[in-house]
N, C-alpha and C positions, 0 to 999 in steps of 0.2 A: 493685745488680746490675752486673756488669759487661760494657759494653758489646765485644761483639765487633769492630763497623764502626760506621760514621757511613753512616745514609742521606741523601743528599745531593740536592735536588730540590726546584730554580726552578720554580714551575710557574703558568702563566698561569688567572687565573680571571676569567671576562667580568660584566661589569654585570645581564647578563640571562639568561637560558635559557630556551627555549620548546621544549614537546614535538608535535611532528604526526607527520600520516602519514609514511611510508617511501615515495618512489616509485616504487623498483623492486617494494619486498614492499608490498603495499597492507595486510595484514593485523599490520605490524609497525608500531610508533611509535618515535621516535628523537627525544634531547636535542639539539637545533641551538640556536647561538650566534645571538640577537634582532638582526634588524637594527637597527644605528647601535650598537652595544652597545661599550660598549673595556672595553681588558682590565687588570687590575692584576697584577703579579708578586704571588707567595703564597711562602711557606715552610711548606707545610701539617702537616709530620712533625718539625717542629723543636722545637715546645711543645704538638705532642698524641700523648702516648706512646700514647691509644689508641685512637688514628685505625682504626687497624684491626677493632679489636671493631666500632667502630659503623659502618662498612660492609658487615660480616658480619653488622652487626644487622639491616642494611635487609632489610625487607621484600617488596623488587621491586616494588612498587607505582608507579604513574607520579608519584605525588606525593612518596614518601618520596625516590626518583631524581633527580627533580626541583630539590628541597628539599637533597640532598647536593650537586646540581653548584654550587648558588648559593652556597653554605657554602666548597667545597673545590675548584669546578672538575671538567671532566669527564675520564675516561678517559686519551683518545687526541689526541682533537683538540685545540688550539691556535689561534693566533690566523692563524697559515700554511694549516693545513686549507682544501682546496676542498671535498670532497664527506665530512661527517661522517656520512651517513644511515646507511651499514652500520657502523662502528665503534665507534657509540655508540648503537644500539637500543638497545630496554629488554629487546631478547633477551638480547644479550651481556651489559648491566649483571648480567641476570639468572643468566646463566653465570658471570660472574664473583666475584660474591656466593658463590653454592656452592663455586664453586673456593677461596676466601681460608676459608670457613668448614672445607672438608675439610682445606686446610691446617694449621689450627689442632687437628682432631679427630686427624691425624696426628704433630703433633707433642706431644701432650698425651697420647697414647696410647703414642707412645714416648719418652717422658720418662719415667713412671709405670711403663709396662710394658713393656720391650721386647721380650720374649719372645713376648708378643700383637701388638704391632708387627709384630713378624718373622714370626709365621702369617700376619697379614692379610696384609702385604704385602712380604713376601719382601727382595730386590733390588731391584725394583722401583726405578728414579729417577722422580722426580717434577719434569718440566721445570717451569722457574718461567718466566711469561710474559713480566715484562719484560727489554725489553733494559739492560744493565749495563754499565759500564765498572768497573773497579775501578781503584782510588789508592793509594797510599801517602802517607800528606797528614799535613803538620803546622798543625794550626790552632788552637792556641794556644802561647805561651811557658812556659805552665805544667804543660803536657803533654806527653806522648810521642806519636812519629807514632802513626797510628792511620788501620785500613784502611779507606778511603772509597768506599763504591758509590754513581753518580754514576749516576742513572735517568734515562733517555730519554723517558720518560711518566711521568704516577700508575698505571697498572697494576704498575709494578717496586717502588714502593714498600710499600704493604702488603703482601706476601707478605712482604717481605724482616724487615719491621716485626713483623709475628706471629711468625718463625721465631726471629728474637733475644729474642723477650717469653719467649713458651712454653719454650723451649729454655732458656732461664738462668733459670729456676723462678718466671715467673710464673705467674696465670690469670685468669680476665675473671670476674666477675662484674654483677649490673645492680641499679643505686642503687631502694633500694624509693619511695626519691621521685618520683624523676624519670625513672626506665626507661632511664637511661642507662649504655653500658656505661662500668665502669673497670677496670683490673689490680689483683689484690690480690698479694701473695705478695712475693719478693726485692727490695727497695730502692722497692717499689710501698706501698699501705697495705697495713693489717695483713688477714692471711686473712680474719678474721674481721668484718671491714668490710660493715656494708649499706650507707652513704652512699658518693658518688663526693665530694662535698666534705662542710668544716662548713655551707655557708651550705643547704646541703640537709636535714643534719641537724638543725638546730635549724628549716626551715621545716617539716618531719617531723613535732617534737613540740609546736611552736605549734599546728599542723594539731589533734591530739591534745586539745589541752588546751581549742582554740577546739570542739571536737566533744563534749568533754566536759563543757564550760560548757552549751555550749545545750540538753546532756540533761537537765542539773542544773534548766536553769528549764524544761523543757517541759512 
């Protein structure tokens, strides 16, 4: 596939993450950064093309949230952040889950079909959340410059991430092994792909055969 832009994005992920109350909304919980916790620089979109399905995979649950900040780091806040309580609810996580997922239904629907695109939703623009800088950057010797969006948070990255997948003819599919999403389709694996890797697929039909052993003596 060919890539449009380089999504570009340093992004700090802490030791720790702990979810409580909201101060202000007592009925709301929020991912806050653990005290004594430091933080390591991440390249989180640079060797996972499909960073994005499996944010759109989560579930909104405080654990699955949880469990993605420790992985990839949160939202919005940083290591700078004084007050993360509103910006990192698990309200918004949960807004913004739906938002990357209708991203993807929209451009999947106008890839396939634009005509349908165009009833659903007209003219319509669809503001993308994060902030962006755009580049003209050459980052390597063996390539040609190439347009670089330089995100201010991880909220700019996924959307950006789905729109160049979907859009240059991939689509997500999820590993019957492990329930994890991967892209199938343009310079992705093949359509017709159930595994997300080999080491899944052959723990697939070990699975299988270990299952069909112990029918065999039961």
């Amino acid at each position: 596939m060919t890539q449009w832009f380089e999504i570009d994005l340093d992004w700090p992920v802490a030791s720790r993450y702990v979810v409580r109350a909201v101060k202000k909304h007592r009925r709301d919980r929020a991912i806050f950064v653990a005290e004594a916790a430091t933080f390591s620089p991440r390249r989180p979109f640079d060797d996972n093309p499909n960073l994005f399905a499996e944010f759109a995979d989560l579930d909104g649950s405080e654990q699955a949230c949880l469990q993605f900040a420790h992985r990839y780091g949160t939202l919005v806040v940083g290591p700078s952040s004084l007050d993360p309580s509103y910006l990192e609810s698990l309200t918004v996580w949960r807004h913004y889950i739906q938002y990357i997922r209708d991203i993807i239904n929209y451009c999947k629907v106008g890839r396939a079909r634009p005509a349908e695109a165009f009833r659903q939703f007209g003219r319509r623009d669809i503001s993308l959340y994060g902030k962006l800088d755009a580049y003209l950057s050459t980052v390597s010797p063996k390539a040609p410059p190439t347009l670089n969006f330089r995100c201010e948070s991880f909220l700019g990255a996924p959307e950006l991430q789905a729109i160049q997948s979907i859009l240059g003819g991939r689509d997500v599919a999820k590993c019957i092994q492990c329930s994890k999403p991967f892209e199938i389709g343009a310079g992705a694996r093949r359509s017709q792909s159930k595994f997300c890797s080999t080491r899944c697929k052959d723990n697939y039909h070990n699975r299988l055969k270990a299952e069909a052993k112990r029918s065999r003596h039961a």
